[in-house]
N, C-alpha and C positions, 0 to 999 in steps of 0.2 A: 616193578617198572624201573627201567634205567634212569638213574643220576641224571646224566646228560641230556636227557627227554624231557625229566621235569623242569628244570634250567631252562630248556629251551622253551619251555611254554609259559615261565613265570614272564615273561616283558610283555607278551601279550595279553594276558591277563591286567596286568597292572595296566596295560591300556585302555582294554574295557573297561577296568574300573574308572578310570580316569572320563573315559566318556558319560560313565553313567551318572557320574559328579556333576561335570555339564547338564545332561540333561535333565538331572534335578535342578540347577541352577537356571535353568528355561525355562521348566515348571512354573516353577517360583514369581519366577519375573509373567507369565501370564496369568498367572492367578493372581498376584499382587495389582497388576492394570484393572481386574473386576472392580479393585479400590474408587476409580474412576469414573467407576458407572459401564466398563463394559462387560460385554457376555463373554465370557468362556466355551465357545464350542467344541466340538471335538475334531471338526475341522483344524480350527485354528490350535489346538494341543497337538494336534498328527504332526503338522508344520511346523511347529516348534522343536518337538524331540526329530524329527528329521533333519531340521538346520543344526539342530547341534551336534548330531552323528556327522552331517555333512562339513560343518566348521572341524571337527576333531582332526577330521581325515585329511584335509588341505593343510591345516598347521602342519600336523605330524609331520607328512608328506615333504613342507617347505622345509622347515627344521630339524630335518632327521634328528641332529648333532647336538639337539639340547636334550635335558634330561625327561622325563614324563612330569615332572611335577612343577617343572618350570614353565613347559608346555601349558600347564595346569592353571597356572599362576596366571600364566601371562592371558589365557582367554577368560580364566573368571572376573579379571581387574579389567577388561574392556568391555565384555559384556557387560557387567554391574556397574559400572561408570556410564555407559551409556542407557541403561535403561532408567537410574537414575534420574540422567541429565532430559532424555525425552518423556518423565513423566511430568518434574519440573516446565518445564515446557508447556506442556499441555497446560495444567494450572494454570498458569501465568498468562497462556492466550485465554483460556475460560475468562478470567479475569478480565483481561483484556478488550476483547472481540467478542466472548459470546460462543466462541466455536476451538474446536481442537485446535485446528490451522490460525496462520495468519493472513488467511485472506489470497496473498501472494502469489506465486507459481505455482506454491503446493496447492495450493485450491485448483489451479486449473488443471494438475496433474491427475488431482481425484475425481474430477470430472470427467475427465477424456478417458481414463482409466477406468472407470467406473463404467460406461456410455462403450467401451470396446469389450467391456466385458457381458455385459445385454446383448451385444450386439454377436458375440463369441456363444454365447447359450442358446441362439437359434441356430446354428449352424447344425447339419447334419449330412454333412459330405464332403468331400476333396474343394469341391467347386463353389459351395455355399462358403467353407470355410476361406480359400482364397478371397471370393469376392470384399470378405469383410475388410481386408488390406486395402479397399480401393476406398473407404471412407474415412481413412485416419486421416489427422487436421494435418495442415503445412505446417513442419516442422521439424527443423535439423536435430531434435533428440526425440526424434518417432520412436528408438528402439527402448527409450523407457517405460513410453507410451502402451508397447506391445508386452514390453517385459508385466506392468502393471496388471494389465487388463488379463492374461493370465493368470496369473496372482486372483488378483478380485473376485474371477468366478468360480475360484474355490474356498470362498470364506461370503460370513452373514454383509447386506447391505449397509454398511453406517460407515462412518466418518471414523470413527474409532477404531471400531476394528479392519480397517483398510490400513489407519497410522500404525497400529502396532502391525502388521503385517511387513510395511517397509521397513518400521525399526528394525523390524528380525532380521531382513534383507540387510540393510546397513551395517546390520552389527557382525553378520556373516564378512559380510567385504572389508570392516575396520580390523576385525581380529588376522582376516586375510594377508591384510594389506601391512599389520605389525609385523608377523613372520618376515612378509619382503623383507620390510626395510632390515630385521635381524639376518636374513642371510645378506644382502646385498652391502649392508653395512658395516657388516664382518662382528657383530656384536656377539660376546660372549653370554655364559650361561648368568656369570657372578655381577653382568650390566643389565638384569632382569629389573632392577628398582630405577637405574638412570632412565632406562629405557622407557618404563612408565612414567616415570616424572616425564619427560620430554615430552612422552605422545598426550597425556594427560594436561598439563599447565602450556606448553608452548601450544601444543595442538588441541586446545581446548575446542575451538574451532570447527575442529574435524566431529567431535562429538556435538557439538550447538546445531550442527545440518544435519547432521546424521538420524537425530530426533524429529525431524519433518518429514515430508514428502517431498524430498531432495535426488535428485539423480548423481551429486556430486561424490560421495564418497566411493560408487563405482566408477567414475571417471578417474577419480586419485588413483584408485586401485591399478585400470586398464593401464594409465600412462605410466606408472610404477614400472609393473610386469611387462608393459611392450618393453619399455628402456631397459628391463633387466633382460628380457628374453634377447634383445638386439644385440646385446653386448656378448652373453654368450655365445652367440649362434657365430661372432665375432672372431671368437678364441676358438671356437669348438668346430668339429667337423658338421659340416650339412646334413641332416636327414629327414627321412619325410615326417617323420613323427614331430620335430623339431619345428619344420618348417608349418606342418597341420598348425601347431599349435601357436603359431606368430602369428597366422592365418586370421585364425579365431579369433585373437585377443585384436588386432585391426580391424576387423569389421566388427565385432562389439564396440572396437573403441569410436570407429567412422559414424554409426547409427545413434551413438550419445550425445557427443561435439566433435561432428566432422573433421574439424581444423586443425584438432591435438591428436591425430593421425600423423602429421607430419612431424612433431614437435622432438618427439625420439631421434627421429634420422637426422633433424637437422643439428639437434646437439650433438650427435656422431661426426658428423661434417665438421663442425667447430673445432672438435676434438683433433680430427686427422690434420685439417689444413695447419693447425698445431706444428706438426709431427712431417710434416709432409717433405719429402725431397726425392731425390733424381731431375729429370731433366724441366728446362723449362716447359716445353709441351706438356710433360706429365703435372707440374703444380698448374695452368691456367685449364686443361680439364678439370680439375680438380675444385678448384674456383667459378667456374664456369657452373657445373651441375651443384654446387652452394647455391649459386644466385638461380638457378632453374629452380631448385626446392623453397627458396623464400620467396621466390612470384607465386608460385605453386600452393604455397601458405597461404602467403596474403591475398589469393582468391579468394578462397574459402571462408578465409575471413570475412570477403566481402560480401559472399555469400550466404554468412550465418545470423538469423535472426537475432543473436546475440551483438551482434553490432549492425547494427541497422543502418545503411546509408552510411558507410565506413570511408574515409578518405585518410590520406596521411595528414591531407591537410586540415580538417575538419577537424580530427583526430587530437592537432596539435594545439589548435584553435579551441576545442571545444571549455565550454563555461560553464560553471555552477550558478545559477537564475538564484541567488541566494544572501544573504547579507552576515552569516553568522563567520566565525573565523572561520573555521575547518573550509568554508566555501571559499574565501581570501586565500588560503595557503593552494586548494585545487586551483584555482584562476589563478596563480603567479606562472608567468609565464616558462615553458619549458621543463623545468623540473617539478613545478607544484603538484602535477600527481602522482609521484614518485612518491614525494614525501607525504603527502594524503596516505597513499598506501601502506606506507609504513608507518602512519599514526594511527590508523586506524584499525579497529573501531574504538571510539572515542565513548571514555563511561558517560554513563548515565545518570540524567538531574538527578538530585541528589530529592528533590521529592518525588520524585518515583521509587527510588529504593523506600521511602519513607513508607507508600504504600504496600511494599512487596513484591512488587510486581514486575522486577525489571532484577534481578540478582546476577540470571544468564548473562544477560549482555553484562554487568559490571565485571562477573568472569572472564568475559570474550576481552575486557581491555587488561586484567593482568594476564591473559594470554601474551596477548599482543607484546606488552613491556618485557615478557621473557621471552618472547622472539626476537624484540631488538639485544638483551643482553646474550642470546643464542649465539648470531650473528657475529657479535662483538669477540666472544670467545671460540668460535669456531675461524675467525678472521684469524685473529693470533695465532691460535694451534696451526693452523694451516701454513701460515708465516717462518712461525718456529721449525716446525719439521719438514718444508718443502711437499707441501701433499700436493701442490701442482704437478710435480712429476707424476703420479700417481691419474694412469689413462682414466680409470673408474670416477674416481674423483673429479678431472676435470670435467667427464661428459655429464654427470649431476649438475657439477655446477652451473655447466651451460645450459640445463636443462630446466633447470628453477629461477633462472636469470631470468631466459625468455618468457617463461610463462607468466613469471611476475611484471613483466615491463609491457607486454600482451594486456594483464590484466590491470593493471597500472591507468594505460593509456586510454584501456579501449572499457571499460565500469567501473562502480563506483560501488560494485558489492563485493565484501572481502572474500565469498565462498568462492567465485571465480582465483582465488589467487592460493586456494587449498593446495593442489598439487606441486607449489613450492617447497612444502613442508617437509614433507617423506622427503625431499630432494637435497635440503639443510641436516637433514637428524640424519642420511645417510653418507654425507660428508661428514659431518661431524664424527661419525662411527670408523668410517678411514682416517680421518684423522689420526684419531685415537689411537686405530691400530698404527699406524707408524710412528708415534710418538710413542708407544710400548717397544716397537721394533729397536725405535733409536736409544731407548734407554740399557734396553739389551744391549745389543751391541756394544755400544758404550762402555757399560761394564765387563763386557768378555776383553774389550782391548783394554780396558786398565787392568784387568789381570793380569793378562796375557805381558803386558807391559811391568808389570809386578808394582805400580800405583797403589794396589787394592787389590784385598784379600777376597778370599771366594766369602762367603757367608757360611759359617759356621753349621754345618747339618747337627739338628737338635735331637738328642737322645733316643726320646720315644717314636723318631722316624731312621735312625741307626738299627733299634733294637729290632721293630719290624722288617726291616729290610732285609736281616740276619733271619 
């Protein structure tokens, strides 16, 4: 057999390998949940070594450019953090409440979801199956609702194994949604450890939801990939394949939370009116179809059961019914949910850790704290090396503004304010990269300038080179 035949088939190889590592680490992770009291079916093992064929192929896919064992690295550390974190979890509601969930959304998720999926097992035709669409509940994330209900009628009835079924889903979308932010953020192979510290400790968050019956980490994801897709499709020529796929990722994104459909264009708009010149007619179009898309928004808004009865004024007015500080600092007027949001969530009495029972949430608040220190050092770096110039950069930025002062004003739950995050750690990653750029630089002109000498090439990369 030729040299260059087997060469050409060892990367693939090492790929399979690499998946089949995965899918032993899926394994694992469902057979370890029977720890919990649930069943292992063989349904639910299909689904599992299928998600993690299916997780291989999208990282791969997004990251060509990193190596296979980084690739490796970087999904066994999200997956195992998050299976981790939502077994914890469960515990902790056991303890709690008595049940896997917290009573919450997720409960009504696994209800509706459950209730579509009965309702999906009589069907037996084009027309039975339609009709089933004409009894889902009123509701602006129906598409998780359907996404659910498929899901559910392929795995056993309980509460448990329906949760670990989403984990799998979420944990598909979180490893997804690291790749993003590593192309979009321009992150190297050798920022594989920063990169987990961030999404791990800042975005502890993103894994605390991830562990329920949450539709939020594929929403992170959708608004991620719209704004990444928008941007290219930006720089890059039109096609239908390109265009297919913007398609899709908008109407997944419309059928979750309507309203962060617009939330991409309009940080582009932010971005251009930036940048914008020639005549005056051309800057007040330009301005004009801004303010078209933020009435456009703020419909949707008004029409999403997540803000109920939404006014600006209402909005600005509105009160925390409540006596403890955190409720004082919300009720200052104007800025006090700004600053709620950015203190929260607030740790936990200190006798409930006593019990055990509350450890997540004390994680969720040194999350928080290293989001404010994030912040603070992505402010500076940004500062230092001018990353406002930087198109990319500013439409993140504007991107995570909005959605946080959206979430800020309009709840009082921090998982609305997730898709900040990706939006931070991938500034922060331009950043970086320009702040490498300008050190380069810097050093080719004091050479050049003869300042400073080149660096010394060391022996044993002389001797190889020869």
């Amino acid at each position: 057999m030729p040299v260059g035949r087997v060469q050409a088939r060892e990367p693939i190889v090492n790929e399979i390998m690499a998946a089949l590592v995965l899918i032993v680490v899926y394994v694992g992770a469902e057979l370890f949940w029977s720890v919990l009291g649930g069943e292992t079916s063989p349904e639910q093992m299909s689904l599992s070594i299928l998600s993690a064929v299916f997780t291989w192929l999208v990282v791969r896919a997004t990251i060509p450019h990193w190596p296979m064992a980084r690739r490796l690295a970087l999904c066994l550390a999200v997956c195992t953090t998050l299976n981790i974190v939502a077994q914890v979890r469960v515990s902790e509601n056991m303890s709690r409440f008595g049940t896997v969930h917290t009573g919450s959304d997720d409960s009504f998720y696994l209800k509706s979801g459950s209730q579509f999926a009965a309702m999906l097992s009589d069907t037996n035709d084009l027309e039975s199956y339609a009709y089933v669409y004409t009894s889902l509940p009123y509701t602006p994330h129906v598409g998780f609702i359907v996404l659910l209900g498929h899901l559910f009628s392929l795995i056993p009835v309980d509460d448990l194994s329906q949760l670990r079924l989403v984990v799998l889903l979420n944990s598909f979308a979180v490893q997804w949604l690291a790749a993003m932010v590593i192309r979009l953020g321009g992150f190297r192979p050798r920022d594989l450890g920063l990169l987990l510290l961030l999404l791990i400790i800042p975005g502890f968050d993103l894994f605390y939801f991830a562990g329920e019956v949450r539709k939020d980490p594929l929403i992170v994801l959708l608004v991620v990939a719209l704004m990444g897709r928008m941007l290219d499709l930006a720089e890059e020529k039109a096609t239908f394949r390109r265009l297919s796929l913007l398609l899709a990722i908008s109407t997944a994104l419309f059928f979750m939370r309507n309203f962060y459909l617009l939330l991409p264009a309009g940080a582009m708009i932010l971005t251009r009116l930036h940048d914008q010149k020639g005549t005056a007619l051309r800057r007040f179009a330009g301005r004009t179809a801004a303010i078209v898309g933020l009435a456009g928004a703020l419909y949707l808004v008004a029409d999403s059961l997540w803000f109920q009865e939404l006014s600006l004024t209402n909005t600005w007015n509105m009160k925390i019914l409540d006596r403890g500080w955190g409720a004082q600092i919300y009720n200052f007027p104007a800025i006090g949910p700004i600053v709620y949001a950015l203190i929260t969530p607030l740790p936990p009495p200190l006798t409930d850790l006593a019990k055990g029972a509350a450890w997540t949430d004390l994680m969720r608040s040194v999350g928080m704290a290293a989001i404010l220190i994030l912040i603070v050092m992505q402010g500076a770096m940004a500062i230092r090396v001018r990353a406002g110039v930087d198109k990319r950069w500013r439409t993140f930025f504007h991107l995570g503004i909005v959605i946080f002062l959206l979430s800020a004003y309009g709840s009082l739950e921090a998982r609305h304010r997730l898709a900040a995050l990706p939006c931070l750690v991938i500034c922060y990653g331009i950043a970086r990269q320009r702040e490498a750029a300008v050190q380069q630089s810097g050093q080719v002109a004091r050479v050049a300038a003869g300042i400073a000498r080149p660096r010394p090439i060391a022996l044993g990369t002389a001797v190889s080179s020869l």
